[in-house]
C-alpha positions as CSV (number, residue, x, y, z in Angstrom):
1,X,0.0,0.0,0.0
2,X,2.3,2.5,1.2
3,X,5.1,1.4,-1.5
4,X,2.3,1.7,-4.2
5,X,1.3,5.4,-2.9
6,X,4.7,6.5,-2.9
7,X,5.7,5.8,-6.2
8,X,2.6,7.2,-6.9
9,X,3.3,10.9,-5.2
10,X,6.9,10.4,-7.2
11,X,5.6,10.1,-10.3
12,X,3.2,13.4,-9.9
13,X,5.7,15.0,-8.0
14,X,8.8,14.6,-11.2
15,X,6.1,14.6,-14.0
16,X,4.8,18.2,-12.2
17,X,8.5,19.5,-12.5
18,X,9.2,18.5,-15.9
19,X,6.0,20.5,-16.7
20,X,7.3,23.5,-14.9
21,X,10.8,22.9,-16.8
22,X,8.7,22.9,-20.0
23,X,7.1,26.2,-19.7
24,X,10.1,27.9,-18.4
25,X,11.8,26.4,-21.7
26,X,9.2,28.1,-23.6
27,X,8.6,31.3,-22.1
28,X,12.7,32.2,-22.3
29,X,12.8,30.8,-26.0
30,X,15.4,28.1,-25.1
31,X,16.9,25.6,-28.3
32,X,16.2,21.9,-28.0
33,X,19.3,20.7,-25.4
34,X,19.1,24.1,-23.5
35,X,15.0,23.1,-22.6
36,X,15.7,19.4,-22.1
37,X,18.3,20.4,-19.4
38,X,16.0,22.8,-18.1
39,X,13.4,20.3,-18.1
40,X,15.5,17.6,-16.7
41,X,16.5,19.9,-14.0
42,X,13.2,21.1,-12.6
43,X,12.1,16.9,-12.7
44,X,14.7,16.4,-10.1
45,X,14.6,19.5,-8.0
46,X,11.0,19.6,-7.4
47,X,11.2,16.5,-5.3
48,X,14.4,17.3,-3.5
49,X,13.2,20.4,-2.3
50,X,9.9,19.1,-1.3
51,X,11.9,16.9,0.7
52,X,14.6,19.2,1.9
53,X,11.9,21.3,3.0
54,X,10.1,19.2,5.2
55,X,13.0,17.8,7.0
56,X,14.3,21.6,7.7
57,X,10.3,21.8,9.2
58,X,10.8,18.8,11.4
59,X,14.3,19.8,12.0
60,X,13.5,23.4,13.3
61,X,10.5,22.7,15.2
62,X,12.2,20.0,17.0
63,X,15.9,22.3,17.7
64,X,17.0,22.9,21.1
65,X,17.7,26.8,21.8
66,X,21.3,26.3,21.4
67,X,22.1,24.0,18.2
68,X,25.8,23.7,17.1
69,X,28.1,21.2,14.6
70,X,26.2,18.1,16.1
71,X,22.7,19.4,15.0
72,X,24.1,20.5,11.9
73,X,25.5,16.7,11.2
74,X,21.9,15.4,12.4
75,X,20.4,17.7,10.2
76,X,22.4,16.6,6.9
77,X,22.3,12.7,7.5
78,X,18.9,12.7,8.3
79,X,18.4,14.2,4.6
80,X,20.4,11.7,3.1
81,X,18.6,9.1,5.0
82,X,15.0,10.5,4.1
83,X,16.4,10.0,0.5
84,X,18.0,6.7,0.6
85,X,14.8,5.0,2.9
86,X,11.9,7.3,1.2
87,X,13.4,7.0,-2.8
88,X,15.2,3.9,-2.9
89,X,13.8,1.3,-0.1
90,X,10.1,2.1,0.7
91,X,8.9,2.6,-2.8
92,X,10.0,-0.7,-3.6
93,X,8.6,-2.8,-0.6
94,X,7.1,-6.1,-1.7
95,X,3.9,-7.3,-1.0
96,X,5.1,-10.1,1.6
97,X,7.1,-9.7,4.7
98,X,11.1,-10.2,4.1
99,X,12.9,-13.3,5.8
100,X,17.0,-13.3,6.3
101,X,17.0,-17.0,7.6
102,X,20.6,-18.5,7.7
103,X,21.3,-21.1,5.5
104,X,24.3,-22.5,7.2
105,X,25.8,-21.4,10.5
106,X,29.5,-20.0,10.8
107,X,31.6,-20.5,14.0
108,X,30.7,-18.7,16.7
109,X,27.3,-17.9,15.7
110,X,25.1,-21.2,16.4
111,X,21.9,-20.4,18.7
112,X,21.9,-16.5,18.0
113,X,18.7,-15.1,18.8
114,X,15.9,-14.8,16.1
115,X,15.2,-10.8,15.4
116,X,12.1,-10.0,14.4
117,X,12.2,-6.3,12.9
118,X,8.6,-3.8,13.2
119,X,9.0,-0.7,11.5
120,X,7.2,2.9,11.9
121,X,4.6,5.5,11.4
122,X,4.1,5.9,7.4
123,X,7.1,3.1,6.9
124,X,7.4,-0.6,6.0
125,X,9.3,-3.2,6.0
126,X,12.4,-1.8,3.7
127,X,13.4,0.5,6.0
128,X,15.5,-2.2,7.8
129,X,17.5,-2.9,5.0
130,X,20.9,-1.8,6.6
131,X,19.7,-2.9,9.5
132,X,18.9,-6.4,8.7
133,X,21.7,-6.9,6.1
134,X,24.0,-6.8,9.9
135,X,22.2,-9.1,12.0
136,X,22.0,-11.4,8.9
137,X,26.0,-11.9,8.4
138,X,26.2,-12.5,12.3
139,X,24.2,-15.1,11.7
140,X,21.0,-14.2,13.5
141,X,17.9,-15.5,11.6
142,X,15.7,-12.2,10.3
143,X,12.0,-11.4,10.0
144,X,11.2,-7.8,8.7
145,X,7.4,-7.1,8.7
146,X,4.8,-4.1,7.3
147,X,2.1,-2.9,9.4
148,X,-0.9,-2.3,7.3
149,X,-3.2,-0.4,6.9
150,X,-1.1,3.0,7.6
151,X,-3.7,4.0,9.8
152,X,-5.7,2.3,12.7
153,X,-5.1,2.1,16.1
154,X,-1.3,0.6,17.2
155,X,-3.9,-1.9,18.6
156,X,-4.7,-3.3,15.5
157,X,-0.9,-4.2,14.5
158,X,-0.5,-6.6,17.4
159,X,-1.8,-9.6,15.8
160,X,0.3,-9.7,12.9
161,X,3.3,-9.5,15.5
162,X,1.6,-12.2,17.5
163,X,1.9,-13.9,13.3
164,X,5.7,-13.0,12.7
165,X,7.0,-14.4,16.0
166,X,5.1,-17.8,15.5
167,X,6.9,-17.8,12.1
168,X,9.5,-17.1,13.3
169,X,9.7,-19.8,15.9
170,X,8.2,-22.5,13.9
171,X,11.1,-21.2,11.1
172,X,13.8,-21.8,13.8
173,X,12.9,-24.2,16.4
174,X,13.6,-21.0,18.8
175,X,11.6,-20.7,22.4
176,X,11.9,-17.0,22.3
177,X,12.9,-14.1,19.9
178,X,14.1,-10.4,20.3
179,X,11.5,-7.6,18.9
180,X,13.5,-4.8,17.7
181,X,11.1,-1.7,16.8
182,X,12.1,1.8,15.3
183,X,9.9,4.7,16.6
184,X,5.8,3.7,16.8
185,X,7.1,0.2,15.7
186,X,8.5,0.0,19.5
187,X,4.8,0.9,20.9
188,X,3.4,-1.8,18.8
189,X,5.7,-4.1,20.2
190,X,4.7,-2.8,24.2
191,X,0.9,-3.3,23.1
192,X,1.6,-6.8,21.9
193,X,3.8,-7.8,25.2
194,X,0.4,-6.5,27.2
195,X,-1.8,-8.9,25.1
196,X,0.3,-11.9,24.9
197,X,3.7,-11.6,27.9
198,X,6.6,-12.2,27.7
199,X,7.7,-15.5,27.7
200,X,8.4,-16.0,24.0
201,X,10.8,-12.8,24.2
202,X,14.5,-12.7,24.8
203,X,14.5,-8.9,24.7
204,X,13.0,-5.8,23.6
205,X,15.2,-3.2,21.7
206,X,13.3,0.4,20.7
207,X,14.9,3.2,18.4
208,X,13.6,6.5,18.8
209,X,10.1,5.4,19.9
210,X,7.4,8.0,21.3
211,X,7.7,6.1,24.8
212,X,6.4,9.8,26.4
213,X,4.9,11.0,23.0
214,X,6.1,13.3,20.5
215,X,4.8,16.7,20.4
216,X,4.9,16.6,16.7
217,X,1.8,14.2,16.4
218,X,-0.6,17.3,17.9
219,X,-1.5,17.8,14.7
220,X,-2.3,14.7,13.0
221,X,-5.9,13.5,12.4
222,X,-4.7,9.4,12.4
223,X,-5.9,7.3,15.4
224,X,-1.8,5.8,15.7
225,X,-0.7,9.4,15.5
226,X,-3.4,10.4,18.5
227,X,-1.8,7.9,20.5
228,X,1.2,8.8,19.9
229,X,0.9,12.1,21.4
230,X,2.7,13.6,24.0
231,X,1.2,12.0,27.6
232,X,-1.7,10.9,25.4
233,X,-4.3,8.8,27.6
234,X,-3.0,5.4,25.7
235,X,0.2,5.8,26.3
236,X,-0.4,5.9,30.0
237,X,-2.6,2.7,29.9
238,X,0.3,1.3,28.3
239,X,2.7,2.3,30.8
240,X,0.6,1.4,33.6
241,X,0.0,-2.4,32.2
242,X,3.8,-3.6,32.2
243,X,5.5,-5.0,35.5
244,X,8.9,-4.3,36.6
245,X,10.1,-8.1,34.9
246,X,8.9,-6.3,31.6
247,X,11.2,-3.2,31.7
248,X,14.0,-5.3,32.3
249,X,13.9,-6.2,29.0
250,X,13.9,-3.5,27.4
251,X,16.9,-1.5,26.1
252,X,15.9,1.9,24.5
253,X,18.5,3.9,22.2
254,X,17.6,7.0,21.4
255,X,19.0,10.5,20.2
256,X,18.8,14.5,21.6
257,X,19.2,15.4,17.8
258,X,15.8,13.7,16.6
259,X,13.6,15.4,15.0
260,X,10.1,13.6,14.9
261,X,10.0,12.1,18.6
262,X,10.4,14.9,21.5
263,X,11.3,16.3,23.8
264,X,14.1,13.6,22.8
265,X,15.3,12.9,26.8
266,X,12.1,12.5,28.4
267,X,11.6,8.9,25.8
268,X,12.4,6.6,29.0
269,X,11.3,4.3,31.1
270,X,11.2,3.4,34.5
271,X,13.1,0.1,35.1
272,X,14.0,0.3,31.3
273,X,18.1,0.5,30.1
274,X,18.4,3.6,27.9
275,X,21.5,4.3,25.4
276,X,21.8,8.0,24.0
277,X,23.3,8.8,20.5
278,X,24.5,11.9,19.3
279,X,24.4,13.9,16.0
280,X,21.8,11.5,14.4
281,X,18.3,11.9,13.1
282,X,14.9,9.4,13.4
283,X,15.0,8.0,10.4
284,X,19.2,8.1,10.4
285,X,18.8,6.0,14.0
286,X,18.0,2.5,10.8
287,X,21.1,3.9,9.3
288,X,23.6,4.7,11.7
289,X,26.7,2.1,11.5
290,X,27.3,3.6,15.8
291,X,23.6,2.4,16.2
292,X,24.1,-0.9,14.0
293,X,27.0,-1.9,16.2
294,X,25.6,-1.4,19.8
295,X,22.4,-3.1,17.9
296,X,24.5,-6.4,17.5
297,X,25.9,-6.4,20.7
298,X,23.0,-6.2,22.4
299,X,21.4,-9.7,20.9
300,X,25.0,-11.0,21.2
């Protein structure tokens, strides 16, 4: 759905430019090559700047009062990783969930955990890429899911979790399997652990998820983005639901430089083990290689 849409809004978006190219050509009386560069150029630029400008939106809104090189650095790879996830992953999702299931096991890597990946608010499955690319050459067997449809409660996304982690246990013989979730694909994960427990898990890993809200979803109509809202009444049913065993658990990484979820230090919880990263974006939190790394040695 969402990979279908997007290439969609692409299409419109490059076709509007090339139209805009087109009657700039025309009205400066341009030769042939002159208004096929032109053309060309306002094709491409149209969509980068649509992009550019709503990261600099969620970047400002989100800046503390006092912003220096580290923002700066969050700012551009965050850019580059809207581009990479948003142009060249997402678009091209298929319509069933990807598996990275070892085929043979190297040394040193027999009985690594299962990982099952859940992705984000207006993401799917390909977002992982990087991500699960890693855990596959250390030899952990990969499930990367899509939560569909875009918008319904996070309630609504726990049975296909409930789905992926029975697949993924019947795939591997495995009693239990770590849940690795990037931003609301971490609060689907929490709403599934209060409807089914824990006993199947090995751990719960989060990447920039709303755990608090994000004062950013105030203005969003959608009934995930409600409850995604800063202290929004779900989120505290959530919260109240999980026992001290259950925040054991869980391992939260997140960043002071993101620009979606915050205010970015108040995404904790109580009995919960939090890791902070600097100089890195939401979406750049998938990308990160410092992220990747403290990923794998985690679910070593």
């Amino acid at each position: 759905m969402l990979a279908r849409l997007l290439r969609r809004v692409y299409f419109i978006q490059l076709l509007t430019g090339a139209l805009l190219g087109t009657y700039t050509a025309d009205r400066l009386g341009l030769d042939r090559s002159e208004a096929l560069t032109l053309v060309l150029a306002f094709a491409l630029l149209l969509p980068l700047l649509l992009q550019f400008g709503v990261i600099s939106i969620s970047m400002i809104r989100s800046r503390p009062r006092q912003a220096g090189a580290l923002w700066r650095r969050a700012y551009w790879g965050e850019f580059m990783a809207a581009l990479r996830i948003y142009w060249l992953h997402l678009p091209w999702a298929g319509a069933k969930n990807e598996a990275w299931l070892p085929t043979t096991v190297q040394p040193g890597q027999a009985g690594r955990v299962p990982v099952l990946l859940v992705h984000g608010y207006i993401c799917n499955y390909r977002v992982w890429d990087k991500v699960a690319q890693a855990l596959h050459q250390a030899g952990h067997p990969v499930l990367a899911i899509t939560l569909e449809p875009l918008f319904t409660s996070i309630d609504d996304y726990t049975a296909k979790i409930q789905q992926a982690v029975q697949q993924l246990q019947q795939a591997t013989g495995a009693a239990q399997v770590a849940l690795v979730g990037h931003s609301m694909g971490g609060l689907v994960m929490r709403a599934w652990l209060r409807q089914h427990g824990s006993a199947t898990v090995a751990k719960i890993i989060t990447l920039g998820t709303p755990h608090q809200g994000t004062r950013i979803a105030a203005w969003s109509p959608t009934t995930n983005a409600a409850q995604m809202a800063w202290h929004s009444a779900w989120l505290q049913a959530l919260q109240a639901s999980e026992s001290p065993a259950t925040r054991q658990l869980m391992h939260i990484a997140l960043t002071r430089h993101d620009n979606i979820v915050y205010p970015q230090r108040e995404q904790v919880l109580e009995g919960a083990a939090v890791t902070e990263f600097e100089g890195v974006g939401h979406l750049a939190l998938c990308l990160d290689d410092r992220v990747i790394q403290w990923l794998l040695q985690k679910l070593a």
